[in-house]
N, C-alpha and C positions, 0 to 999 in steps of 0.2 A: 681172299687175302693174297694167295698166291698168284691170281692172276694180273693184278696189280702189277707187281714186281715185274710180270712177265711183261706186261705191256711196255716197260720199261725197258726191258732187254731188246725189245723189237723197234722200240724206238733209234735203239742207239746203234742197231744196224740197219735200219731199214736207210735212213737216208747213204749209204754204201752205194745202195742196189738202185736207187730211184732219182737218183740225181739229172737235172734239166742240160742236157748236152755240152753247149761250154759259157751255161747260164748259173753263176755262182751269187742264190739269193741268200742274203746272211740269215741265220738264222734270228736275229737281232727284231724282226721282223713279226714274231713272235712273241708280242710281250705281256708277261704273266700278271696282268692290272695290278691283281692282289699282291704282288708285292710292293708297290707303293702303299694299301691299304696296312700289311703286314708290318712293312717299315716303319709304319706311323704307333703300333703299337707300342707302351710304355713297358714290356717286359721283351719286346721283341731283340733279339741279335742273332747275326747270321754271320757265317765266314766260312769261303771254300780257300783250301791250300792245296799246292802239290804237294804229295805225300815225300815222292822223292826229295825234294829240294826244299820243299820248306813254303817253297811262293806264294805270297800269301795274293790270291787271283779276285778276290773280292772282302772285304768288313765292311760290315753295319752294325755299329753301335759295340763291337769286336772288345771294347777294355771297359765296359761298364761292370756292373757286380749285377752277378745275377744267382739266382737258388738253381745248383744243378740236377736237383731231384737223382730218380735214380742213376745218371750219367755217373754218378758219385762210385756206383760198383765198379767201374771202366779202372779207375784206381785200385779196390779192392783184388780187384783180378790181376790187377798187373805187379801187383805184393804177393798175390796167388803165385803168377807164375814164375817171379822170380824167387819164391823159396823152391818150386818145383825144378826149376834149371840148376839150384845149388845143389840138389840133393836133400834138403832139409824136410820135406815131406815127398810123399809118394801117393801116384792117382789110386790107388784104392785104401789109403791109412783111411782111419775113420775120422770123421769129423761129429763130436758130439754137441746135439744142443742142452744150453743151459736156459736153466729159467727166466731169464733174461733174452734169451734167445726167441726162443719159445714165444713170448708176451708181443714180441715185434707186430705193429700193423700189417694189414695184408697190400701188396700180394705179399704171398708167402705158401710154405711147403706143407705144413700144418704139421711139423713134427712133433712129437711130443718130447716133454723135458725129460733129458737121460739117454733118449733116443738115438744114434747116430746115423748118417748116412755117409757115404764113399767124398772123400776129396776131387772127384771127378764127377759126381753126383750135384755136388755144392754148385760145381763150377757153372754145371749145364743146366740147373736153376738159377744160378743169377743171371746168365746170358740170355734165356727164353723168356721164364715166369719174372724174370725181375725178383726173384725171393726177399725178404726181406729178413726172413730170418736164416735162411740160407749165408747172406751175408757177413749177418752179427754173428753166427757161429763158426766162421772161416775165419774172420776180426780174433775170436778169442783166442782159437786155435793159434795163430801164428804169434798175436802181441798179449795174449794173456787173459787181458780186457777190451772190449771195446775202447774205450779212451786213448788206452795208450798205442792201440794198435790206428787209430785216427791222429794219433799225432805222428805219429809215422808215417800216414800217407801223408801228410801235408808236409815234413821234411822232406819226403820224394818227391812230393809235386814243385816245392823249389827247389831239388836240386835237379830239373826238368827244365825247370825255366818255367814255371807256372809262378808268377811272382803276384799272381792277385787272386791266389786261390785258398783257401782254407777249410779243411777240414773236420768235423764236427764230429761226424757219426761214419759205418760203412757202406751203408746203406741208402743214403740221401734224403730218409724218412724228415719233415720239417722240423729246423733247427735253424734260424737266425746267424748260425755262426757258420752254418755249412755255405758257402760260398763260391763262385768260379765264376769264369768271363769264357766268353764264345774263344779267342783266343787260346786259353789257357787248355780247353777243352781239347782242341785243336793239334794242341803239344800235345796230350797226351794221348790222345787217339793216335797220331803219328808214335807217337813213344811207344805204345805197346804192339804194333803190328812191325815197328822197326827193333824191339828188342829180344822180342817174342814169337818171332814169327810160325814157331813151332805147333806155337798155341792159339792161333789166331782163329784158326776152324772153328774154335768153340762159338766167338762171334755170330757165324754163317748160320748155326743150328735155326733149323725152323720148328722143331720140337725133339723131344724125347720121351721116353716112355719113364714112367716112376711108379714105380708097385702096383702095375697095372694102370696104370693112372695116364692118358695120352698129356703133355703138357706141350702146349704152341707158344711159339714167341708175343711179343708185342710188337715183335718188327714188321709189320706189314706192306715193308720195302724190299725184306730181302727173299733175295731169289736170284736169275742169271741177270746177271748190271750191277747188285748192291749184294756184299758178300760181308756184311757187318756195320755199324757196331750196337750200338744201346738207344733204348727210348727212356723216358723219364719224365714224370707228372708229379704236380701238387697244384694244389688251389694258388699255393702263392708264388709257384713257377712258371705255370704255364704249360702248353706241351712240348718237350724238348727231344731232340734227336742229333746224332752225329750218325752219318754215315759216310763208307768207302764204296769205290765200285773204282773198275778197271776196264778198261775201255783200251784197245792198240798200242797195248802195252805202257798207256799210262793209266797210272792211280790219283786220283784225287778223296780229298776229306773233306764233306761238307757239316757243318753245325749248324743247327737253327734251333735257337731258344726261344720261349715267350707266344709259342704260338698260342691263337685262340682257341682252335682244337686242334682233333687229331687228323682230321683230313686236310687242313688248311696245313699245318705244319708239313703233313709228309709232304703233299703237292710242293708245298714252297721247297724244299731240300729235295724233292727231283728235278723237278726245274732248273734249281743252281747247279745240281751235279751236273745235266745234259749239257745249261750252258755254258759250265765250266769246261766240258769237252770240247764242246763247239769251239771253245776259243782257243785252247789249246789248238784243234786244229789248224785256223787260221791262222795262228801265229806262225806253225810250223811251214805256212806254205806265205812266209814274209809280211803279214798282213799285224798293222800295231793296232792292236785292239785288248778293251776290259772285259770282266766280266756284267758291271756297272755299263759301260757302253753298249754290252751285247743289248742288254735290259732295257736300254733307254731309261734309268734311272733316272728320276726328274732330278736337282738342282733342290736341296733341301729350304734355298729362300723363294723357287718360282712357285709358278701354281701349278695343281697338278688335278687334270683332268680324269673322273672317275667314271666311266663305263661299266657295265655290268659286271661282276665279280665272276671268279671261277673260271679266267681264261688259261688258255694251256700253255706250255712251255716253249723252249725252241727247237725241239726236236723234228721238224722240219723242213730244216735248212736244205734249199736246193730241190725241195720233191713235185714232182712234174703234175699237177693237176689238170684232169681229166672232167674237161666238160661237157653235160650230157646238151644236148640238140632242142631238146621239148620237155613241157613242164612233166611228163607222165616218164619221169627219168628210174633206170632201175636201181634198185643200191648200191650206195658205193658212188654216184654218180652228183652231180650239184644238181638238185631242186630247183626248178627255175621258178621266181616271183613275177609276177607278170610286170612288166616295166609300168612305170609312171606315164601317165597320159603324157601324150606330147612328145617323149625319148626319140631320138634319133638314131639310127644305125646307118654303118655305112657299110664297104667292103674291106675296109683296112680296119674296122674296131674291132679286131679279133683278139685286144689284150685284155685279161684281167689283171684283178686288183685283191689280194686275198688281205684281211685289215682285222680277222683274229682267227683263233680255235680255241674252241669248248668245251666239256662235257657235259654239254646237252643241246638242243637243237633250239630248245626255248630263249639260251642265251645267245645263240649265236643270232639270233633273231631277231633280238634285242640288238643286239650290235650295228645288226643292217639299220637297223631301224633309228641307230643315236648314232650313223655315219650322216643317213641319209638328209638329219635334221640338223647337224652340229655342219656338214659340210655336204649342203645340198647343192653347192653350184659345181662343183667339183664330182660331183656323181651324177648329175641330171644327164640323164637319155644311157646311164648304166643300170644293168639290170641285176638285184640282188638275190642273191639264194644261198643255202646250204650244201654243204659238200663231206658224208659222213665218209670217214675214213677210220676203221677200226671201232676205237670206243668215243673216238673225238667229231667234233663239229666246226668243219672251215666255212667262217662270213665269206663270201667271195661275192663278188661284182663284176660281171662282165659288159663285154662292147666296147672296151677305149680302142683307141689308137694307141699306138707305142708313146707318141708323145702324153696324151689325155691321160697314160695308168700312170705314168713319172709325176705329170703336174700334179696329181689328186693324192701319191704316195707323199710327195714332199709334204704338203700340207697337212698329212696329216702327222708326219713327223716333227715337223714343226711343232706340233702341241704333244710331242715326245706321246704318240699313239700309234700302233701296232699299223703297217703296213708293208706289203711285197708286193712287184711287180710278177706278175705272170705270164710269158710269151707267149704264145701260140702254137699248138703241140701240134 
Protein backbone atom coordinates (compact mmCIF):
# COMPACT_ATOMS: atom_id res chain seq x y z
CA UNK A 1 0.00 0.00 0.00
CA UNK A 2 2.78 2.31 1.00
CA UNK A 3 4.86 1.43 -1.66
CA UNK A 4 2.60 2.56 -4.23
CA UNK A 5 2.41 6.02 -2.93
CA UNK A 6 6.23 5.94 -2.88
CA UNK A 7 6.59 4.97 -6.26
CA UNK A 8 4.83 8.13 -6.88
CA UNK A 9 7.02 10.20 -4.86
CA UNK A 10 9.92 8.93 -6.95
CA UNK A 11 8.14 9.50 -9.92
CA UNK A 12 7.69 13.03 -9.50
CA UNK A 13 11.39 13.45 -8.71
CA UNK A 14 12.96 11.25 -10.63
CA UNK A 15 12.56 13.01 -13.90
CA UNK A 16 14.68 16.16 -11.99
CA UNK A 17 17.68 13.82 -12.01
CA UNK A 18 17.36 12.07 -15.44
CA UNK A 19 16.50 14.44 -17.83
CA UNK A 20 17.96 13.99 -21.76
CA UNK A 21 20.48 16.86 -22.11
CA UNK A 22 18.76 19.85 -23.96
CA UNK A 23 16.33 16.98 -25.27
CA UNK A 24 12.87 18.25 -23.83
CA UNK A 25 10.41 15.14 -24.63
CA UNK A 26 6.85 16.03 -23.29
CA UNK A 27 5.64 14.00 -21.09
CA UNK A 28 2.39 13.98 -23.28
CA UNK A 29 3.95 11.12 -24.79
CA UNK A 30 2.74 9.14 -22.23
CA UNK A 31 -0.70 8.35 -22.53
CA UNK A 32 -2.73 6.51 -19.81
CA UNK A 33 -5.21 4.49 -22.72
CA UNK A 34 -7.51 3.98 -19.84
CA UNK A 35 -8.56 7.20 -19.59
CA UNK A 36 -10.22 7.31 -22.63
CA UNK A 37 -11.77 3.79 -21.53
CA UNK A 38 -12.49 5.68 -17.99
CA UNK A 39 -13.86 8.69 -19.67
CA UNK A 40 -16.33 6.73 -21.35
CA UNK A 41 -17.69 5.52 -18.16
CA UNK A 42 -21.44 6.53 -17.24
CA UNK A 43 -20.46 7.32 -13.46
CA UNK A 44 -17.06 8.57 -14.40
CA UNK A 45 -15.84 12.48 -13.68
CA UNK A 46 -12.60 13.87 -13.07
CA UNK A 47 -11.15 17.43 -12.39
CA UNK A 48 -7.52 18.67 -11.44
CA UNK A 49 -7.42 22.40 -9.92
CA UNK A 50 -4.66 24.50 -8.73
CA UNK A 51 -5.31 24.60 -5.23
CA UNK A 52 -3.76 28.17 -5.03
CA UNK A 53 -5.71 29.78 -7.66
CA UNK A 54 -8.55 27.88 -8.19
CA UNK A 55 -7.48 26.92 -12.11
CA UNK A 56 -9.32 24.64 -12.97
CA UNK A 57 -6.22 22.62 -15.41
CA UNK A 58 -8.62 19.76 -16.55
CA UNK A 59 -12.96 18.62 -16.34
CA UNK A 60 -14.57 15.57 -17.38
CA UNK A 61 -18.01 15.53 -17.14
CA UNK A 62 -16.84 18.23 -13.98
CA UNK A 63 -21.06 19.43 -13.26
CA UNK A 64 -22.82 16.32 -13.82
CA UNK A 65 -24.63 14.94 -10.37
CA UNK A 66 -22.99 12.27 -8.99
CA UNK A 67 -23.25 10.14 -5.42
CA UNK A 68 -20.18 11.30 -3.36
CA UNK A 69 -20.08 8.23 -1.04
CA UNK A 70 -17.88 8.81 1.58
CA UNK A 71 -16.16 12.03 0.20
CA UNK A 72 -19.25 13.18 1.97
CA UNK A 73 -17.08 13.11 5.52
CA UNK A 74 -14.60 15.87 3.75
CA UNK A 75 -17.64 18.15 4.74
CA UNK A 76 -18.39 16.52 8.00
CA UNK A 77 -14.80 17.36 8.91
CA UNK A 78 -14.72 20.66 7.83
CA UNK A 79 -17.97 21.47 10.29
CA UNK A 80 -15.55 19.34 12.62
CA UNK A 81 -13.05 21.81 12.43
CA UNK A 82 -14.52 24.78 12.22
CA UNK A 83 -16.44 24.30 15.62
CA UNK A 84 -12.77 23.39 16.81
CA UNK A 85 -11.17 26.81 15.46
CA UNK A 86 -14.20 28.62 17.36
CA UNK A 87 -13.59 27.12 20.50
CA UNK A 88 -16.86 25.44 20.60
CA UNK A 89 -15.48 21.95 21.21
CA UNK A 90 -12.12 20.66 22.25
CA UNK A 91 -9.83 17.48 20.68
CA UNK A 92 -10.34 15.38 23.62
CA UNK A 93 -14.51 16.44 24.80
CA UNK A 94 -16.14 13.21 24.23
CA UNK A 95 -18.02 12.29 21.44
CA UNK A 96 -20.89 9.79 22.41
CA UNK A 97 -22.46 7.36 20.26
CA UNK A 98 -26.19 7.01 19.96
CA UNK A 99 -28.22 4.17 18.85
CA UNK A 100 -28.60 5.50 15.93
CA UNK A 101 -25.09 6.00 15.65
CA UNK A 102 -24.21 2.82 16.57
CA UNK A 103 -26.75 0.88 13.83
CA UNK A 104 -24.62 2.82 10.84
CA UNK A 105 -23.35 0.35 8.08
CA UNK A 106 -19.84 -0.48 8.08
CA UNK A 107 -16.89 0.75 7.63
CA UNK A 108 -17.17 1.67 10.93
CA UNK A 109 -15.65 1.90 14.67
CA UNK A 110 -17.96 -0.70 16.26
CA UNK A 111 -18.74 1.38 19.15
CA UNK A 112 -21.22 0.58 21.36
CA UNK A 113 -24.46 2.68 22.05
CA UNK A 114 -23.61 5.07 25.12
CA UNK A 115 -20.05 4.57 24.40
CA UNK A 116 -17.82 7.59 23.68
CA UNK A 117 -14.79 8.16 22.14
CA UNK A 118 -12.26 11.54 22.12
CA UNK A 119 -13.30 14.26 19.33
CA UNK A 120 -9.81 13.64 17.98
CA UNK A 121 -10.54 10.01 17.99
CA UNK A 122 -13.74 10.76 15.62
CA UNK A 123 -11.64 12.67 13.50
CA UNK A 124 -8.77 10.07 12.85
CA UNK A 125 -11.57 7.44 12.10
CA UNK A 126 -13.33 9.24 9.66
CA UNK A 127 -10.12 10.30 7.78
CA UNK A 128 -8.35 6.44 7.68
CA UNK A 129 -11.32 3.89 8.50
CA UNK A 130 -13.86 6.12 6.76
CA UNK A 131 -16.15 5.47 10.11
CA UNK A 132 -19.40 5.61 9.52
CA UNK A 133 -20.55 5.84 12.61
CA UNK A 134 -17.84 7.80 13.73
CA UNK A 135 -19.41 10.35 11.47
CA UNK A 136 -23.20 10.23 12.60
CA UNK A 137 -21.94 10.67 16.01
CA UNK A 138 -19.68 13.83 15.44
CA UNK A 139 -23.27 14.99 13.09
CA UNK A 140 -25.13 14.71 16.53
CA UNK A 141 -22.70 16.02 18.60
CA UNK A 142 -22.35 19.53 16.76
CA UNK A 143 -26.23 19.77 15.04
CA UNK A 144 -28.11 17.73 17.62
CA UNK A 145 -29.30 15.22 14.91
CA UNK A 146 -28.16 13.81 12.03
CA UNK A 147 -30.55 15.71 9.77
CA UNK A 148 -30.16 18.82 10.90
CA UNK A 149 -26.69 18.72 11.17
CA UNK A 150 -26.75 17.68 7.15
CA UNK A 151 -28.71 20.45 6.40
CA UNK A 152 -26.08 22.41 7.69
CA UNK A 153 -23.51 20.98 5.62
CA UNK A 154 -25.22 21.63 2.53
CA UNK A 155 -26.01 25.43 3.60
CA UNK A 156 -21.92 25.40 3.77
CA UNK A 157 -21.37 23.71 0.91
CA UNK A 158 -23.30 26.66 -0.86
CA UNK A 159 -22.12 29.17 0.86
CA UNK A 160 -18.67 27.47 -0.76
CA UNK A 161 -19.84 27.73 -3.96
CA UNK A 162 -20.86 24.15 -4.09
CA UNK A 163 -24.03 25.05 -5.97
CA UNK A 164 -24.96 21.34 -7.21
CA UNK A 165 -24.30 19.73 -4.08
CA UNK A 166 -26.72 18.43 -1.41
CA UNK A 167 -26.49 16.87 1.46
CA UNK A 168 -28.46 13.96 2.81
CA UNK A 169 -26.64 12.27 5.46
CA UNK A 170 -22.84 12.69 7.18
CA UNK A 171 -21.43 10.07 6.26
CA UNK A 172 -22.19 9.40 2.50
CA UNK A 173 -23.85 5.86 3.35
CA UNK A 174 -26.53 5.52 0.12
CA UNK A 175 -29.20 8.11 -0.13
CA UNK A 176 -30.50 9.47 -3.44
CA UNK A 177 -30.52 12.87 -2.00
CA UNK A 178 -26.97 12.86 -1.00
CA UNK A 179 -25.56 14.45 -4.10
CA UNK A 180 -22.21 16.37 -5.54
CA UNK A 181 -20.18 17.04 -8.82
CA UNK A 182 -16.46 16.37 -9.25
CA UNK A 183 -16.39 20.35 -9.25
CA UNK A 184 -18.09 20.95 -6.23
CA UNK A 185 -15.93 18.43 -4.64
CA UNK A 186 -13.11 20.36 -5.66
CA UNK A 187 -14.27 23.61 -3.84
CA UNK A 188 -14.36 21.89 -1.03
CA UNK A 189 -11.20 20.06 -0.89
CA UNK A 190 -9.61 23.38 -1.76
CA UNK A 191 -11.98 24.93 1.11
CA UNK A 192 -10.92 22.83 3.85
CA UNK A 193 -6.92 22.69 3.40
CA UNK A 194 -7.48 26.59 2.68
CA UNK A 195 -9.48 27.33 5.77
CA UNK A 196 -8.17 24.78 8.06
CA UNK A 197 -4.96 24.46 7.37
CA UNK A 198 -4.25 23.66 10.92
CA UNK A 199 -6.12 20.57 10.67
CA UNK A 200 -5.20 19.28 7.45
CA UNK A 201 -2.61 16.55 8.86
CA UNK A 202 -5.49 14.52 9.91
CA UNK A 203 -5.93 14.01 5.92
CA UNK A 204 -2.16 12.53 5.66
CA UNK A 205 -2.78 9.95 8.55
CA UNK A 206 -1.99 6.42 7.12
CA UNK A 207 -3.31 4.93 10.28
CA UNK A 208 -3.68 5.08 14.06
CA UNK A 209 -3.95 3.02 16.76
CA UNK A 210 -7.58 2.47 18.57
CA UNK A 211 -7.88 0.48 21.79
CA UNK A 212 -5.18 -1.51 20.64
CA UNK A 213 -6.72 -1.96 17.57
CA UNK A 214 -3.87 -0.91 14.40
CA UNK A 215 -6.48 0.96 11.92
CA UNK A 216 -5.00 1.87 8.17
CA UNK A 217 -6.35 4.27 5.75
CA UNK A 218 -8.12 3.57 2.55
CA UNK A 219 -5.83 5.99 1.03
CA UNK A 220 -3.59 3.76 -0.72
CA UNK A 221 -2.13 7.02 -2.41
CA UNK A 222 -0.96 8.61 0.47
CA UNK A 223 2.40 8.82 1.41
CA UNK A 224 5.58 11.36 0.01
CA UNK A 225 3.55 13.15 -3.41
CA UNK A 226 -0.11 12.63 -2.03
CA UNK A 227 -0.52 14.09 1.61
CA UNK A 228 -4.48 13.82 1.58
CA UNK A 229 -7.71 13.73 1.11
CA UNK A 230 -10.71 11.01 1.27
CA UNK A 231 -11.75 7.84 -0.79
CA UNK A 232 -15.29 6.90 -1.15
CA UNK A 233 -17.38 3.71 -2.39
CA UNK A 234 -20.93 2.46 -2.99
CA UNK A 235 -22.37 0.19 -5.70
CA UNK A 236 -24.24 3.15 -6.98
CA UNK A 237 -21.14 5.61 -6.92
CA UNK A 238 -18.57 3.90 -8.04
CA UNK A 239 -14.91 4.34 -6.72
CA UNK A 240 -14.20 7.87 -5.89
CA UNK A 241 -11.21 9.91 -4.56
CA UNK A 242 -9.98 13.55 -4.20
CA UNK A 243 -6.59 13.91 -3.72
CA UNK A 244 -3.71 16.71 -3.01
CA UNK A 245 0.16 16.49 -3.30
CA UNK A 246 2.69 19.19 -3.64
CA UNK A 247 5.20 19.17 -5.96
CA UNK A 248 8.05 22.76 -6.23
CA UNK A 249 5.97 24.34 -4.29
CA UNK A 250 3.06 23.87 -6.10
CA UNK A 251 -0.24 22.04 -4.83
CA UNK A 252 -2.77 20.73 -6.87
CA UNK A 253 -6.31 18.83 -6.29
CA UNK A 254 -7.29 16.04 -8.21
CA UNK A 255 -11.10 14.16 -8.05
CA UNK A 256 -12.05 11.36 -9.92
CA UNK A 257 -15.42 9.80 -9.49
CA UNK A 258 -17.10 6.84 -11.05
CA UNK A 259 -14.30 4.62 -11.12
CA UNK A 260 -14.70 0.87 -12.02
CA UNK A 261 -12.46 -0.11 -9.24
CA UNK A 262 -9.99 0.75 -6.91
CA UNK A 263 -6.89 0.28 -8.80
CA UNK A 264 -8.25 1.78 -11.95
CA UNK A 265 -9.37 4.86 -10.06
CA UNK A 266 -6.26 5.49 -8.09
CA UNK A 267 -4.08 4.89 -11.23
CA UNK A 268 -6.35 7.39 -13.20
CA UNK A 269 -5.92 10.33 -10.10
CA UNK A 270 -2.09 9.74 -10.24
CA UNK A 271 -1.80 9.99 -13.53
CA UNK A 272 -3.79 13.43 -13.56
CA UNK A 273 -1.92 14.57 -10.47
CA UNK A 274 1.78 13.98 -12.43
CA UNK A 275 0.31 15.38 -15.50
CA UNK A 276 -1.01 18.15 -13.85
CA UNK A 277 2.50 18.92 -12.59
CA UNK A 278 4.04 18.24 -15.83
CA UNK A 279 1.99 20.89 -17.19
CA UNK A 280 2.39 23.18 -14.68
CA UNK A 281 5.76 22.79 -15.37
CA UNK A 282 5.83 23.56 -18.88
CA UNK A 283 3.75 26.36 -18.71
CA UNK A 284 6.08 27.82 -16.29
CA UNK A 285 9.00 27.64 -18.69
CA UNK A 286 6.43 29.69 -21.62
CA UNK A 287 5.10 26.48 -23.19
CA UNK A 288 0.66 26.90 -23.67
CA UNK A 289 -0.32 23.70 -22.99
CA UNK A 290 -3.58 21.46 -21.21
CA UNK A 291 -3.97 18.94 -19.16
CA UNK A 292 -6.47 17.31 -21.97
CA UNK A 293 -3.42 18.11 -24.42
CA UNK A 294 -0.81 16.51 -22.12
CA UNK A 295 -3.18 13.32 -22.49
CA UNK A 296 -3.95 13.40 -25.95
CA UNK A 297 -7.54 13.37 -24.98
CA UNK A 298 -9.32 12.13 -28.23
CA UNK A 299 -12.12 14.69 -29.43
CA UNK A 300 -15.46 13.28 -27.79
CA UNK A 301 -17.10 12.93 -31.71
CA UNK A 302 -13.62 11.16 -33.26
CA UNK A 303 -12.76 7.61 -32.87
CA UNK A 304 -10.76 6.62 -30.40
CA UNK A 305 -8.19 3.79 -30.78
CA UNK A 306 -7.96 1.20 -27.87
CA UNK A 307 -4.73 -0.64 -27.21
CA UNK A 308 -4.18 -2.72 -24.20
CA UNK A 309 -5.41 -1.33 -20.87
CA UNK A 310 -3.29 -0.48 -17.94
CA UNK A 311 -0.86 2.04 -19.44
CA UNK A 312 1.13 4.23 -17.17
CA UNK A 313 1.12 7.79 -16.72
CA UNK A 314 3.57 10.85 -17.72
CA UNK A 315 5.82 10.76 -15.22
CA UNK A 316 8.54 10.36 -17.61
CA UNK A 317 9.05 13.23 -19.26
CA UNK A 318 12.43 13.83 -20.54
CA UNK A 319 14.09 10.36 -19.04
CA UNK A 320 17.24 9.26 -20.97
CA UNK A 321 16.60 5.45 -21.91
CA UNK A 322 19.39 3.14 -21.73
CA UNK A 323 19.68 0.54 -24.40
CA UNK A 324 20.97 -2.65 -23.72
CA UNK A 325 23.37 -4.05 -27.05
CA UNK A 326 22.07 -8.06 -27.03
CA UNK A 327 19.09 -9.76 -26.54
CA UNK A 328 20.79 -11.46 -23.02
CA UNK A 329 20.32 -7.71 -21.46
CA UNK A 330 20.73 -7.35 -17.61
CA UNK A 331 17.82 -5.58 -15.56
CA UNK A 332 16.80 -2.59 -15.94
CA UNK A 333 17.95 -2.78 -19.49
CA UNK A 334 15.46 -3.12 -22.88
CA UNK A 335 14.94 -6.81 -23.91
CA UNK A 336 15.85 -6.94 -27.34
CA UNK A 337 12.94 -8.93 -29.66
CA UNK A 338 14.73 -10.27 -32.38
CA UNK A 339 13.77 -7.94 -35.52
CA UNK A 340 11.55 -9.09 -38.30
CA UNK A 341 12.92 -11.03 -41.13
CA UNK A 342 14.08 -8.66 -43.61
CA UNK A 343 14.69 -5.27 -41.11
CA UNK A 344 17.42 -3.03 -42.15
CA UNK A 345 19.93 -1.41 -39.92
CA UNK A 346 22.19 1.07 -40.76
CA UNK A 347 24.85 3.33 -39.02
CA UNK A 348 22.67 6.38 -38.29
CA UNK A 349 19.57 4.28 -36.89
CA UNK A 350 20.52 4.78 -33.58
CA UNK A 351 17.11 6.54 -32.73
CA UNK A 352 14.40 5.00 -30.75
CA UNK A 353 10.86 5.18 -30.52
CA UNK A 354 9.27 4.65 -26.90
CA UNK A 355 5.13 4.42 -27.85
CA UNK A 356 3.96 3.35 -24.08
CA UNK A 357 4.73 2.13 -20.31
CA UNK A 358 3.02 -0.50 -18.13
CA UNK A 359 2.69 -2.33 -15.36
CA UNK A 360 3.49 -5.51 -16.72
CA UNK A 361 5.73 -6.64 -19.37
CA UNK A 362 2.78 -8.84 -20.80
CA UNK A 363 1.19 -5.57 -21.71
CA UNK A 364 3.78 -3.76 -22.98
CA UNK A 365 4.18 -6.54 -25.28
CA UNK A 366 1.08 -6.36 -26.38
CA UNK A 367 1.71 -2.98 -27.32
CA UNK A 368 4.80 -3.88 -29.49
CA UNK A 369 2.81 -6.20 -31.00
CA UNK A 370 -0.56 -3.73 -31.90
CA UNK A 371 2.31 -1.04 -33.13
CA UNK A 372 3.75 -3.45 -35.15
CA UNK A 373 0.31 -4.57 -36.83
CA UNK A 374 -1.74 -1.26 -36.65
CA UNK A 375 1.56 0.65 -38.11
CA UNK A 376 3.75 -1.87 -39.58
CA UNK A 377 5.37 0.26 -42.45
CA UNK A 378 6.39 2.90 -40.20
CA UNK A 379 8.18 0.23 -37.81
CA UNK A 380 9.62 -2.20 -40.37
CA UNK A 381 13.43 -3.02 -40.03
CA UNK A 382 12.76 -1.39 -36.08
CA UNK A 383 13.36 -3.60 -33.41
CA UNK A 384 10.92 -4.07 -30.55
CA UNK A 385 11.41 -4.74 -26.85
CA UNK A 386 10.93 -4.00 -23.30
CA UNK A 387 12.60 -1.61 -20.93
CA UNK A 388 11.82 -2.33 -17.12
CA UNK A 389 12.37 0.64 -15.14
CA UNK A 390 11.37 0.33 -11.44
CA UNK A 391 7.81 -1.20 -11.30
CA UNK A 392 7.04 0.02 -14.90
CA UNK A 393 7.26 -1.59 -18.59
CA UNK A 394 8.66 0.91 -21.47
CA UNK A 395 7.43 -0.54 -25.35
CA UNK A 396 10.36 0.85 -27.02
CA UNK A 397 11.69 0.21 -30.70
CA UNK A 398 14.80 0.77 -31.70
CA UNK A 399 17.02 1.36 -35.25
CA UNK A 400 15.47 4.69 -36.76
CA UNK A 401 17.12 7.37 -38.10
CA UNK A 402 16.45 10.81 -36.44
CA UNK A 403 14.22 11.31 -39.41
CA UNK A 404 12.34 7.43 -39.46
CA UNK A 405 11.62 7.98 -35.07
CA UNK A 406 9.78 11.68 -35.97
CA UNK A 407 8.01 10.08 -39.17
CA UNK A 408 6.60 6.84 -37.08
CA UNK A 409 5.96 9.26 -33.76
CA UNK A 410 3.78 11.47 -36.03
CA UNK A 411 1.76 8.80 -37.14
CA UNK A 412 1.06 7.51 -34.44
CA UNK A 413 -0.13 10.75 -32.88
CA UNK A 414 -2.08 11.27 -35.49
CA UNK A 415 -4.53 8.52 -34.19
CA UNK A 416 -3.83 10.49 -30.79
CA UNK A 417 -1.57 7.17 -29.51
CA UNK A 418 1.35 7.42 -27.00
CA UNK A 419 4.64 8.08 -28.69
CA UNK A 420 8.32 9.75 -27.95
CA UNK A 421 11.28 10.23 -29.68
CA UNK A 422 14.42 8.89 -28.14
CA UNK A 423 18.01 10.21 -29.15
CA UNK A 424 20.93 8.43 -28.88
CA UNK A 425 22.68 8.46 -25.56
Amino acid sequence: MIQHARRLFLALGLAATTLIGSVATPASAQIPYFQNLLASQTKYAAMVVDAKTGEVLYAKHEDSPRYPASITKVMTLYLTFEALAAGKIHPDDPVVFSPHATAQAPSKLGVRSGDSITVTQAIQAMTTLSANDAAVAMAEKLGGTESRFAALMTLRAQELGMQNTHFANANGLPDSRNISTARDIAIMSRAVMRDYPQYYHFFSLEGFDFRGRQITSHNHLLGPGVDGLKTGFTNASGFNIAISGVKENRRLIVVVLGGPTRVARDQNAEDLLLTGFDVMRRRAMGEKITVAQNLFEPELSGPVVRPPVEQGDGDQDGLKIELASAPAAKAGKISIVEPRKGAKKTAKAKWAVQVGEFHSPKDARHQIAFVEKRFGDKFDGATGGTDKEGRRYKAVFTGFSESDAKDACRALKAKRLACMVVEPS
